[in-house]
Wavefront OBJ file of the C-alpha trace (Angstrom):
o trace
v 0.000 0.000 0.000
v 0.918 3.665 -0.610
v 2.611 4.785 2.380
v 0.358 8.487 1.542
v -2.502 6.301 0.931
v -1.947 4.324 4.743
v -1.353 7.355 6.152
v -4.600 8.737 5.002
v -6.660 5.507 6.408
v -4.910 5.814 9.582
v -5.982 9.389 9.929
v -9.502 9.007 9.268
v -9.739 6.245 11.897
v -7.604 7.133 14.222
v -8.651 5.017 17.206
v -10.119 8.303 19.573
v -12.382 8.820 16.748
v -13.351 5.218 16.213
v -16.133 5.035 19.187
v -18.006 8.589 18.114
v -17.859 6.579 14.665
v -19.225 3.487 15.337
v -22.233 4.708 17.715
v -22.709 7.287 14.328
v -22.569 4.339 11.852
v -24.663 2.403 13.951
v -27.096 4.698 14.357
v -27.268 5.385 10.830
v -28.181 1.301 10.077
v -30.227 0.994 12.973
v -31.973 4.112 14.497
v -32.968 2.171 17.301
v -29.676 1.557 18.949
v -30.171 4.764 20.571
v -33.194 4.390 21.600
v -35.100 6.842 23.380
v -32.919 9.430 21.162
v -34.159 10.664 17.884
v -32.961 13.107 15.193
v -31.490 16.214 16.751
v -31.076 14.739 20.407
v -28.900 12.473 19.359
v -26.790 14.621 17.055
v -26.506 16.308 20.575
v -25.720 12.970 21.948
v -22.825 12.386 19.443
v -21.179 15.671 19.647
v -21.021 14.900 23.129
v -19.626 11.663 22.401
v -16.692 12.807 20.091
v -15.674 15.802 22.367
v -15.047 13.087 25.208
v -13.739 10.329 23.611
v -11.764 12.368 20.623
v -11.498 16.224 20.997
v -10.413 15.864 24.489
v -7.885 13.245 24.513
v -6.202 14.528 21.321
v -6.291 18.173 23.456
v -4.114 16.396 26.005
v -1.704 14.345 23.227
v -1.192 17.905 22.104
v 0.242 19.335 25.266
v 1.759 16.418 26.120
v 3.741 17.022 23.157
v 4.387 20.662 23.439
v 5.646 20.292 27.200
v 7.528 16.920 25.680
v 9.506 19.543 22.921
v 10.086 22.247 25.910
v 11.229 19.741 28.431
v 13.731 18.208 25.713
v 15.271 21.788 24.514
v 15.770 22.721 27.856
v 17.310 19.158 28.811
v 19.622 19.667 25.394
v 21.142 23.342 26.282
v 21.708 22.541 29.778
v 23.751 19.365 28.573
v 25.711 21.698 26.233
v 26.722 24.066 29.136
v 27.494 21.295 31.561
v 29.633 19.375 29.257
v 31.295 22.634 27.392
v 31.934 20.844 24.692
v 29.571 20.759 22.049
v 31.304 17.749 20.007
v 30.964 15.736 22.586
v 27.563 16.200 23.871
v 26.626 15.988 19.941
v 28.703 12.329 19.723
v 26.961 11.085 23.142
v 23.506 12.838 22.972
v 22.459 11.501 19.294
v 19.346 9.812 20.329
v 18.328 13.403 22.224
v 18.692 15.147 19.340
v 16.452 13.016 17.245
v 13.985 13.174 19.894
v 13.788 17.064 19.476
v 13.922 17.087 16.117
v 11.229 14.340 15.821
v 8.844 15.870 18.091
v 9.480 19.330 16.676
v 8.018 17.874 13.184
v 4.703 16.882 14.745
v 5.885 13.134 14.402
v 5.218 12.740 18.498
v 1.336 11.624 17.421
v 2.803 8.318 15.699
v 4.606 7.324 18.825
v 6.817 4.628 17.295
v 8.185 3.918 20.285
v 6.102 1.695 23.060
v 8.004 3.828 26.228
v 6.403 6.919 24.420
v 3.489 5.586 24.373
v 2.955 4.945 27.903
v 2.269 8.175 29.905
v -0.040 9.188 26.957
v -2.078 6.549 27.119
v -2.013 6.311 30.863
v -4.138 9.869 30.827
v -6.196 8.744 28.060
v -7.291 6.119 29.990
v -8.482 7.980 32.612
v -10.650 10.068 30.495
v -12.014 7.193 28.692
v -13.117 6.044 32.509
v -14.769 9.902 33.324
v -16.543 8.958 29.677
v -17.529 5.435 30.785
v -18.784 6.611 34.261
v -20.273 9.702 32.147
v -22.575 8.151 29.052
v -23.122 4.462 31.256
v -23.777 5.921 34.806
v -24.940 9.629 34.027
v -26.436 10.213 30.926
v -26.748 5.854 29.983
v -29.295 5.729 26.914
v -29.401 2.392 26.964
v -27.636 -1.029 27.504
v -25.980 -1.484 24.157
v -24.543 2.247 23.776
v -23.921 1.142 27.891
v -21.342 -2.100 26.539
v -19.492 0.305 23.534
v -18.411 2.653 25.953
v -17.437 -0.298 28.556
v -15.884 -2.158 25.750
v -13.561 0.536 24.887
v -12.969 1.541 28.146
v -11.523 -1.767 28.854
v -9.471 -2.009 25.629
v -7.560 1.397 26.426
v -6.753 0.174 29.931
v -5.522 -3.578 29.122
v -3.421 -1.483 25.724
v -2.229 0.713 28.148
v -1.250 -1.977 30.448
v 0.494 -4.334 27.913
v 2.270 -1.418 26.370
v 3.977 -1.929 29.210
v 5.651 -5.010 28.551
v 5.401 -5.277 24.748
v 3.541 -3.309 21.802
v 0.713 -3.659 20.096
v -1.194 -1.448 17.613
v -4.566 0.117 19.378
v -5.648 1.090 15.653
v -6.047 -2.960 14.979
v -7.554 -3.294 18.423
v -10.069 -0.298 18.304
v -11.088 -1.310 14.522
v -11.568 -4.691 15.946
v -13.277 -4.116 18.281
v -15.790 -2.699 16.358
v -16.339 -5.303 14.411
v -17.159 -7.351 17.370
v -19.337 -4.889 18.278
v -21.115 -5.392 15.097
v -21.279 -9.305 14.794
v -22.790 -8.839 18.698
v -25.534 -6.418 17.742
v -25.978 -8.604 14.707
v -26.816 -11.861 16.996
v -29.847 -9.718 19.155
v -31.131 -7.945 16.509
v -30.950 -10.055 13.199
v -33.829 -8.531 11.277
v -32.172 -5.270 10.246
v -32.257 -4.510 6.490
v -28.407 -4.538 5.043
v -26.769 -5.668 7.687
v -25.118 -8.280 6.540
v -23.242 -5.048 4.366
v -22.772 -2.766 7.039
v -20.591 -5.963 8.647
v -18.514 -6.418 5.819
v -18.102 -2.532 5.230
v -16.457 -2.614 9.081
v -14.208 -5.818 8.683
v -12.906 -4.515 5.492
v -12.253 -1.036 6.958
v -10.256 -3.374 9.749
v -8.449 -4.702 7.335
v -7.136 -2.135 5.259
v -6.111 0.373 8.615
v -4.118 -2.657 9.723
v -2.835 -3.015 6.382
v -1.837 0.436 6.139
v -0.107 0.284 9.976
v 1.709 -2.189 8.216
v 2.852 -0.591 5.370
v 3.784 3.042 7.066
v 6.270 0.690 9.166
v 4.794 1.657 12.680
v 3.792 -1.980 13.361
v 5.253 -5.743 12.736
v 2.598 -8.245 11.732
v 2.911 -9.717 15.117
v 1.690 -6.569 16.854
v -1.384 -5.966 14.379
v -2.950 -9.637 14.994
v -2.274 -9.443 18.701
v -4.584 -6.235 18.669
v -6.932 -7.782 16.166
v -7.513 -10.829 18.699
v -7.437 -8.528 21.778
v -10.375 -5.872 20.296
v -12.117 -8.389 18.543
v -12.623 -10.759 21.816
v -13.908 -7.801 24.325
v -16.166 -6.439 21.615
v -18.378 -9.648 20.907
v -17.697 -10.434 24.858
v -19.475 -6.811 25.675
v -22.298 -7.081 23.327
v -22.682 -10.763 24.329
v -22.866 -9.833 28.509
v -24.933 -6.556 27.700
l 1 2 3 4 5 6 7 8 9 10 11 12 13 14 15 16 17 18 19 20 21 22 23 24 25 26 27 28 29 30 31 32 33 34 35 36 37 38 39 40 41 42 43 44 45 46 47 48 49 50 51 52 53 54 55 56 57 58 59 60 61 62 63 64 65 66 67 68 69 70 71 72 73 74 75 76 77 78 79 80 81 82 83 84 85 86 87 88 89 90 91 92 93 94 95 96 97 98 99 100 101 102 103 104 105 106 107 108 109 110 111 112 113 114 115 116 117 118 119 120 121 122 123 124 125 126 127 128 129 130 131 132 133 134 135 136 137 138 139 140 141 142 143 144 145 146 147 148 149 150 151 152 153 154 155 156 157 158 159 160 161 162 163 164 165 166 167 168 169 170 171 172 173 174 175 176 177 178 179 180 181 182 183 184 185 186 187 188 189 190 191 192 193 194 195 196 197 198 199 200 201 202 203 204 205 206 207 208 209 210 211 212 213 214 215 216 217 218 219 220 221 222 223 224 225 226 227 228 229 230 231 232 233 234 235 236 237 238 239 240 241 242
């Protein structure tokens, strides 16, 4: 795959987006999933949705970078003085400076590297659970929107978690997820027109992001399945136990 092309796909569903999405897609095959909502209240509803579970967290990825660039600069002159020699510090500093210089081109979002990726997703998880206790506790519509937000609430904690230890891609998990998701709802309510479609639209959207993780080099094949298996499992499990 194009490596503009995978970037592209990865963009669109980027996995903070990916709940607003499915509840929107959802709703869009099957009005009743939000059920008492209709029309404009749930329009409501979703913008609410994508503020918590998107606009927010990318809010916070942003000035977790920002402080990230700061932090480094400061961290890279204050070498330069202590060591007075700026050969040196140049010869012994390299990964440093490709840190700053990284960052500084707005490459922090990708975060190649699992350590990177475990403070950020440590505060995203938190939010998810203010979103959870939020749309399930609060403001619950009813007990399928009730398992999506569960569902990914649970995925970003146990990603978070096994970032820890090894790395896995939370595009392939997210994506996956949904499609559980989907073959649940499917099972308890069978009748809806197109479904069948809408199913098959999702799993080949799965495929092709994980393709494209692939292909833009940010993932090995054995990080892409393990998220596949980990999404796909809690998202029939949720729909299953709602």
């Amino acid at each position: 795959m194009n490596k503009k092309l995978a970037l592209i796909f990865s963009t669109i569903f980027h996995p903070l987006l990916v709940p607003g999405l499915l509840i929107w897609s959802l709703y869009l095959i099957s009005p009743m999933i939000v059920t008492p909502l209709t029309g404009e209240s749930f329009y409501v509803y979703l913008r609410v949705v994508f503020l918590m579970t998107g606009v927010f967290p990318l809010i916070l990825l942003l000035l977790l970078r920002m402080t990230y660039i700061a932090f480094l600069t400061r961290l890279f002159f204050y070498r330069i003085i202590k060591n007075q020699s700026v050969v040196s510090f140049l010869l012994q500093n390299k990964p440093l400076l490709v840190s700053i210089r990284k960052h500084k081109k707005g490459k922090a979002f990708t975060m190649p590297l699992r350590n990177e990726r475990i403070f950020p997703f440590l505060m995203i998880s938190l939010i998810y659970c203010m979103s959870c206790y939020l749309f399930v506790f609060r403001f619950s519509i009813n007990s399928v929107t009730n398992a999506i937000f569960i569902a990914m609430t649970v995925l970003v904690i146990l990603v978070t978690i096994i970032t820890i230890f090894f790395k896995i891609s939370i595009h392939a998990t997210t994506l996956s997820a949904s499609v559980g998701i989907a073959f649940g709802y499917g099972i308890y309510y069978p009748v809806i027109t197109n479904y069948f479609w809408y199913v098959a639209v999702i799993v080949a959207i799965c495929g092709i992001v994980s393709t494209a993780r692939l292909a833009l080099g940010s993932h090995n094949l054995k990080e892409v399945i393990g998220g596949l298996i980990l999404g796909y499992g809690v998202g029939l499990m949720a729909m299953i136990l709602h």
